[in-house]
C-alpha positions in Angstrom: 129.3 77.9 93.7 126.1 76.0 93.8 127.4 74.4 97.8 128.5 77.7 98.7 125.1 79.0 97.8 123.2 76.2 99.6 125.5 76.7 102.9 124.8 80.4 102.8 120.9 80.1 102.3 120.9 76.7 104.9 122.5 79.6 107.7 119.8 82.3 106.3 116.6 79.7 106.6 118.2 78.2 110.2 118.1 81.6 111.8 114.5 82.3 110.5 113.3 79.6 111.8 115.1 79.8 115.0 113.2 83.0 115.7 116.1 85.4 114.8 115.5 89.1 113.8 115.4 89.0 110.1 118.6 91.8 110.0 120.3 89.1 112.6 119.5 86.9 110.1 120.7 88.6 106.9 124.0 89.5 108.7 124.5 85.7 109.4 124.2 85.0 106.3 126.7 87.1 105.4 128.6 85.6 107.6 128.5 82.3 106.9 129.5 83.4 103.1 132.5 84.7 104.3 133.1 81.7 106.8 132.6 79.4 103.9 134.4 81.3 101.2 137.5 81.3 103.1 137.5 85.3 103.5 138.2 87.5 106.7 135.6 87.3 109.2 136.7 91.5 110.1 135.3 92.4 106.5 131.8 92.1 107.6 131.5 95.3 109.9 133.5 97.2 107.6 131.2 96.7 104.7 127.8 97.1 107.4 129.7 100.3 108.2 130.2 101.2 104.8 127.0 100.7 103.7 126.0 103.7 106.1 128.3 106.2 104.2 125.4 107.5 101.8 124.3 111.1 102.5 121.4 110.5 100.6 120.3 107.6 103.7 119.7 110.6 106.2 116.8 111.4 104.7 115.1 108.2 106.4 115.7 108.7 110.0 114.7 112.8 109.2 111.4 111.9 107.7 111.2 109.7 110.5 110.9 112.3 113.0 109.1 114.4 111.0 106.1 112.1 111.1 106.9 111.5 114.7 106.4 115.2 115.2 103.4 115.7 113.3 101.8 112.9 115.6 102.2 114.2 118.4 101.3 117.5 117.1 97.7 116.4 117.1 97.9 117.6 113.1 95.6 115.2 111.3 92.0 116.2 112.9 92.6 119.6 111.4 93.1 117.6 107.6 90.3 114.8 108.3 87.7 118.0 109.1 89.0 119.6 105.2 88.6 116.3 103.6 85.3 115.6 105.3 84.2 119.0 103.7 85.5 119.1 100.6 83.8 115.8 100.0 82.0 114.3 102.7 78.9 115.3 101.1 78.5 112.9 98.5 77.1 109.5 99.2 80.0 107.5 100.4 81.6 110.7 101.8 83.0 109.7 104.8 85.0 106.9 102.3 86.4 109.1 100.1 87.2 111.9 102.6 89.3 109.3 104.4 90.8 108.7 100.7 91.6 112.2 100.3 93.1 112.0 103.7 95.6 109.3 103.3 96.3 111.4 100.0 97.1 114.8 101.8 98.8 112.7 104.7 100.9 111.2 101.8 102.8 114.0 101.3 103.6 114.2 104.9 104.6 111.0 106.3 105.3 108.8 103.5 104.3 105.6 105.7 101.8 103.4 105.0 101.6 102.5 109.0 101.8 105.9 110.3 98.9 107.4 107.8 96.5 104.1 109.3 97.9 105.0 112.8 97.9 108.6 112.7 94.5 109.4 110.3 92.8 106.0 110.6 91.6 106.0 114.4 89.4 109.5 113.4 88.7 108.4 110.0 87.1 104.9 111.0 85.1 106.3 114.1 83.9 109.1 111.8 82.5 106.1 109.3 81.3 104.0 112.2 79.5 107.2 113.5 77.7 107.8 110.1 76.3 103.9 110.1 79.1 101.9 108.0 80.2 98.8 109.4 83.2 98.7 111.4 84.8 96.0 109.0 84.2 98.0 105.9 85.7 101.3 107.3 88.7 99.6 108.5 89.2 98.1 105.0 89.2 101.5 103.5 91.3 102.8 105.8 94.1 100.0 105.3 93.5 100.4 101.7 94.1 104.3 101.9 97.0 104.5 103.4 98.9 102.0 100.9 99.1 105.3 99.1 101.4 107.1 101.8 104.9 105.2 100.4 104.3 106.2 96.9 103.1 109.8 96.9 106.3 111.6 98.1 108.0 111.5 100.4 108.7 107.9 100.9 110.8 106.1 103.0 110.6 102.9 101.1 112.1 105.2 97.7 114.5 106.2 100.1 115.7 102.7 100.7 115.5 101.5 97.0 117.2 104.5 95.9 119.7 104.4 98.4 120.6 100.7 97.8 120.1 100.2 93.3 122.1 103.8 93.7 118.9 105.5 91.6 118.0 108.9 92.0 115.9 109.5 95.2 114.4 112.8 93.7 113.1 110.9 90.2 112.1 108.6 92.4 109.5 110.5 94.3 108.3 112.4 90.9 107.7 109.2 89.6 105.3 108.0 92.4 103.3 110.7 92.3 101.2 110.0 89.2 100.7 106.6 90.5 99.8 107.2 94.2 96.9 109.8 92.7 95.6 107.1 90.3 95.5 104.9 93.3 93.4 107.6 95.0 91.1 107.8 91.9 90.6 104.5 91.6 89.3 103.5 95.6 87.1 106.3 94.9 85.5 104.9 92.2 85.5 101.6 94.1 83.8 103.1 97.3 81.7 105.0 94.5 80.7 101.3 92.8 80.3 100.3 96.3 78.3 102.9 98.3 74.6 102.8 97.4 74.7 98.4 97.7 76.2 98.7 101.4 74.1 102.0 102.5 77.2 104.2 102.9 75.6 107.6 103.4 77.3 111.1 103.1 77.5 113.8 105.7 74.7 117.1 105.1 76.9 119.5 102.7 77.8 122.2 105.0 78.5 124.8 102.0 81.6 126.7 100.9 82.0 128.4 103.9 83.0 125.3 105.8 85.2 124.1 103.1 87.2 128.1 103.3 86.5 128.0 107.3 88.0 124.1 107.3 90.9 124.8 105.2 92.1 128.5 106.8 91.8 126.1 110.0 94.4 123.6 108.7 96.4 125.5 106.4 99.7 125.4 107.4 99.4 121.5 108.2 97.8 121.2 104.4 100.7 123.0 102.8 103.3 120.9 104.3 103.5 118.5 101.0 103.6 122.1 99.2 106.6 122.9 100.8 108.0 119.2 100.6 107.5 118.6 97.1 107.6 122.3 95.7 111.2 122.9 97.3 112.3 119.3 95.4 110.8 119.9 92.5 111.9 123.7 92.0 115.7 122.7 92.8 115.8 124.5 96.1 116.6 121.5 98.1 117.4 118.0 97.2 115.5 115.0 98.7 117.5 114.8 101.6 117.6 118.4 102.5 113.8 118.3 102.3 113.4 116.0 105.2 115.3 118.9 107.4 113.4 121.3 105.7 110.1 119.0 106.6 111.4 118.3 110.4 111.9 122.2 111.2 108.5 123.0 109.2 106.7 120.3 111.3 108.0 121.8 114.7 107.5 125.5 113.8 103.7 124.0 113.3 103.7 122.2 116.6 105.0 124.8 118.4 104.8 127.9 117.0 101.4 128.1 114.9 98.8 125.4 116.7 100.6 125.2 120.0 100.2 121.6 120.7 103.8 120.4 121.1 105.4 121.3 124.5 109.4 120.8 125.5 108.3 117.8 127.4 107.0 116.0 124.7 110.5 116.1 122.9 112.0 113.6 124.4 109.4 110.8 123.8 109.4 111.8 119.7 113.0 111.3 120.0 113.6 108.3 121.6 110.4 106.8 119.2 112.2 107.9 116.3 115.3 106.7 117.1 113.8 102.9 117.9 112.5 103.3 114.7 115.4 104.2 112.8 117.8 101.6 114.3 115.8 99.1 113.3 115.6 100.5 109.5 119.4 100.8 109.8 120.1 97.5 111.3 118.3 96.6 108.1 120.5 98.5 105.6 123.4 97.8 107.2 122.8 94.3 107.3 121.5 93.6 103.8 124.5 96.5 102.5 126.8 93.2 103.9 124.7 90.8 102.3 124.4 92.5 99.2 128.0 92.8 99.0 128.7 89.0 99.6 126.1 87.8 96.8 128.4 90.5 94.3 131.4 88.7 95.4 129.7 85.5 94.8 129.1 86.9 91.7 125.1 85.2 91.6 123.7 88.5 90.3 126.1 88.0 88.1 124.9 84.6 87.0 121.5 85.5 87.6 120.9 88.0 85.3 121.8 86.2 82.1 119.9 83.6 82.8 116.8 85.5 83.4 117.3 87.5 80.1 118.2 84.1 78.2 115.3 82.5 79.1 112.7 85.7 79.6 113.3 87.8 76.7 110.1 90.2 77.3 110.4 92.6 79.6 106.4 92.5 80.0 106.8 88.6 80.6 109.8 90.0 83.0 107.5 92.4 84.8 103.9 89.8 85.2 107.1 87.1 86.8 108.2 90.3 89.3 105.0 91.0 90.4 103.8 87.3 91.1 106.9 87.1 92.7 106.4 90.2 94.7 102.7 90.3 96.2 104.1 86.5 97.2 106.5 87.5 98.8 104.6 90.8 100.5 102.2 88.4 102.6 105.0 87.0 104.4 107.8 89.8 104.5 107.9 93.5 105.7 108.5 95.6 102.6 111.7 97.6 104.0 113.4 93.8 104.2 111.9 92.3 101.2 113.5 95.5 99.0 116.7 95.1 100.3 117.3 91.9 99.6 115.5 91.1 96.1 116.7 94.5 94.5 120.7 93.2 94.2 118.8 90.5 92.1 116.3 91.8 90.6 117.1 95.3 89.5 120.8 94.1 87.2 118.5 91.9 85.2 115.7 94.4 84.8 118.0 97.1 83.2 119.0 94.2 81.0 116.1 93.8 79.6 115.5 97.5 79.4 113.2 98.8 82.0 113.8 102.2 83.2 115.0 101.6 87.4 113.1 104.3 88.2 109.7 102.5 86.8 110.6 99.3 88.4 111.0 101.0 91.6 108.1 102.5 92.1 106.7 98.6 90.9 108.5 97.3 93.6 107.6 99.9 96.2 103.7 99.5 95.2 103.8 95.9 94.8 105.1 95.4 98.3 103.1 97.7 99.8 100.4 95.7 98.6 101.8 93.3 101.1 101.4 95.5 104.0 97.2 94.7 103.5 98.0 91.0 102.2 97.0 88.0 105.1 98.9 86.6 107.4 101.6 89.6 107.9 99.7 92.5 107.0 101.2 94.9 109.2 98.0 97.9 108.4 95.8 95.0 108.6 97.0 94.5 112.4 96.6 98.5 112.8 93.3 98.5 111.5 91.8 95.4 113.4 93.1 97.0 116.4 91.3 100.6 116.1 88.2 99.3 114.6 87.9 96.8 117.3 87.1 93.4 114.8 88.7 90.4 113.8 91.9 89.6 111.7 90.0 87.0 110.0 87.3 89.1 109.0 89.3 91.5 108.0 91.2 89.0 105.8 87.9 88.4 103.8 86.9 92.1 103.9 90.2 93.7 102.2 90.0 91.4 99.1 88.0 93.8 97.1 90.1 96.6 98.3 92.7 95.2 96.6 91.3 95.2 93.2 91.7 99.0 92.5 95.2 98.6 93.7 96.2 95.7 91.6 94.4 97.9 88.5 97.0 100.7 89.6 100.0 98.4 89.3 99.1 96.3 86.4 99.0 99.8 84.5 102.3 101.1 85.5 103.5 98.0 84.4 102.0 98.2 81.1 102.9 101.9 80.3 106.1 103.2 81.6 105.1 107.1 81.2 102.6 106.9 84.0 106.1 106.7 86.2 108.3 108.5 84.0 106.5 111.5 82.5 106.8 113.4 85.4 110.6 113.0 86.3 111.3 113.2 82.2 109.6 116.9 82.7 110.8 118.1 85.7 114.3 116.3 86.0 115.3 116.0 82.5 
């Protein structure tokens, strides 16, 4: 077992290295499992195939396009001008409105890269406008939007539910408590923060603006209201929700602000279709390679060994995380979920932790990642619209990541800040 193990990770490592796309690389891994293990070579595309045939996986290429369409809709200046009046006033403003922007965008998108493409380019010229340094607006920004996978919907919860065969819908009520602490807690960061580095607030332009600002953006600010209250009432499930969110975007784009024209229907779709083959090449590939370690049986092996030797699911939990945020600097979350959850989800409902929790710890904890040196993919999106330096933003972010690292330490610690909210609505 142990040589078969070594060939399989010796193919994995090889193609890496090589320069192979990691779902190339996951495949041929597979691959060399079965190559070694003496089974049929025509197994492999039947179980990438099969690991397609999940209704509740069309949900990822639907909310997809529906942050495509919002995009190109031209929807987030309408919520960035709300947030900016709701709270732009106080010192710091500009920060927490583009907090409370990544928060409303959140519900929409549930990416952490599309809420830093689509929000951050206003949100960081609004900040450099107001005399913040371009550095310290893009860090808010990048730490912002780590909230957009766990507030719901999320693509990542999509995946994770998908592949540990967890409920998609608990899922997303359980991120929801978290992704508002995470919220709260940069704003009392930028709050901590603001006097020391001279962020200053915009003149409060009364209630009026806040009515005038919302009326203006409305239907765009209701769109997690019909997300989330449709899932949560029982009218649709999670899947259904991302049709329900992909009509809803297009009726805004072309029906109630006018900015989506025919022509422009052909770019959203072939974007969201380069986007969704490289998510399924992912699946499909790890649904293979997942299948070949079960065969293997090392889960199997695995997970005794871990509860033998780590008896406390806190102890369990401090390991995970260490193990994550590692593994979050130098992997893209979407990958790193689909192949640590065959090995690490059997041993965490052996020691008792809820799936749903340790989800949502996963999610956060590589989402983290996303912001974490040297493959911080938000980082790169960030350095690019504020126009500064990956190295300084490197050194910038740190503190960022405090608040965040608070967030997860305490979901960790108490298990109702995940699961009070799907034990009430999903008993």
């Amino acid at each position: 077992m142990i040589g078969l193990i070594s060939k399989i990770s010796g193919a994995w490592l090889l193609s890496i290295f090589a320069g192979f796309p990691l779902y190339a690389s996951m495949a041929l891994a597979a691959l060399a499992l079965m190559w070694f293990g003496g089974m049929p070579i025509s197994t492999l595309p039947q179980k990438m195939a099969g690991s397609m045939n999940s209704f509740p996986i069309i949900a990822a290429p639907l909310f997809i396009l529906m942050g495509s369409i919002l995009s190109a809709a031209q929807i987030t200046d309408r919520i960035v001008a709300f947030a900016t009046a709701v709270i732009g006033w106080v010192r710091g403003g500009y920060a927490h409105a583009s907090i409370l922007t990544s928060m409303i965008f959140a519900g929409m998108v549930g990416s952490a890269v599309a809420d830093a493409a689509g929000s951050g380019a206003i949100e960081i010229r609004a900040m450099k406008k107001a005399g913040y340094k371009p550095e310290s607006a893009a860090a808010i920004t990048a730490a912002a939007a780590t909230i957009g996978p766990i507030i719901p919907p999320s693509l990542p919860m999509v995946i994770y539910g998908v592949t540990a065969d967890v409920s998609i819908g608990r899922l997303f009520m359980a991120g929801v408590v978290p992704g508002v602490l995470m919220a709260v807690s940069l704003m009392v960061m930028v709050a901590f923060v603001a006097k020391r580095a001279g962020m200053v607030g915009k003149k409060f332009g009364g209630f009026g603006q806040i009515a005038k600002t919302f009326f203006r953006g409305f239907f765009a600010l209701m769109t997690p209201v019909v997300i989330l209250g449709g899932m949560f009432s029982g009218l649709f499930t999670p899947t259904e929700a991302a049709a329900v969110a992909c009509v809803y975007a297009l009726f805004l784009g072309f029906v109630v602000y006018r900015t989506l024209r025919v022509k422009h229907l052909l770019p959203i779709l072939i974007e969201t279709a380069e986007t969704t083959g490289l998510v399924m090449a992912l699946v499909m590939a790890a649904g293979a390679l997942g299948w070949c370690l079960s065969i293997s049986r090392l889960p199997q092996i695995l997970t005794p060994w871990i509860v033998a030797n780590i008896d406390s699911p806190l102890m369990f939990l401090l390991l995970v995380n260490l193990l994550l945020l590692l593994v979050g600097c130098f992997m893209e979350a979407l990958a790193a979920l689909l192949i640590l959850i065959p090995i690490l989800v059997p041993a965490a409902i052996a020691l008792g932790i809820d799936p749903v929790q340790f989800g949502v710890i996963m999610v956060l904890n590589l989402i983290i990642g996303t912001i974490t040196p040297p493959v911080g993919v938000v980082l790169f999106v960030v350095t690019r619209i504020a126009e500064v330096s990956f190295q300084t933003m490197t050194r910038v972010i740190l503190p960022w990541m405090i608040p965040l690292l608070v967030v997860l330490a305490a979901i960790s610690v108490w298990p109702k800040l995940t699961l009070w909210l799907p034990g009430l609505l999903m008993p």
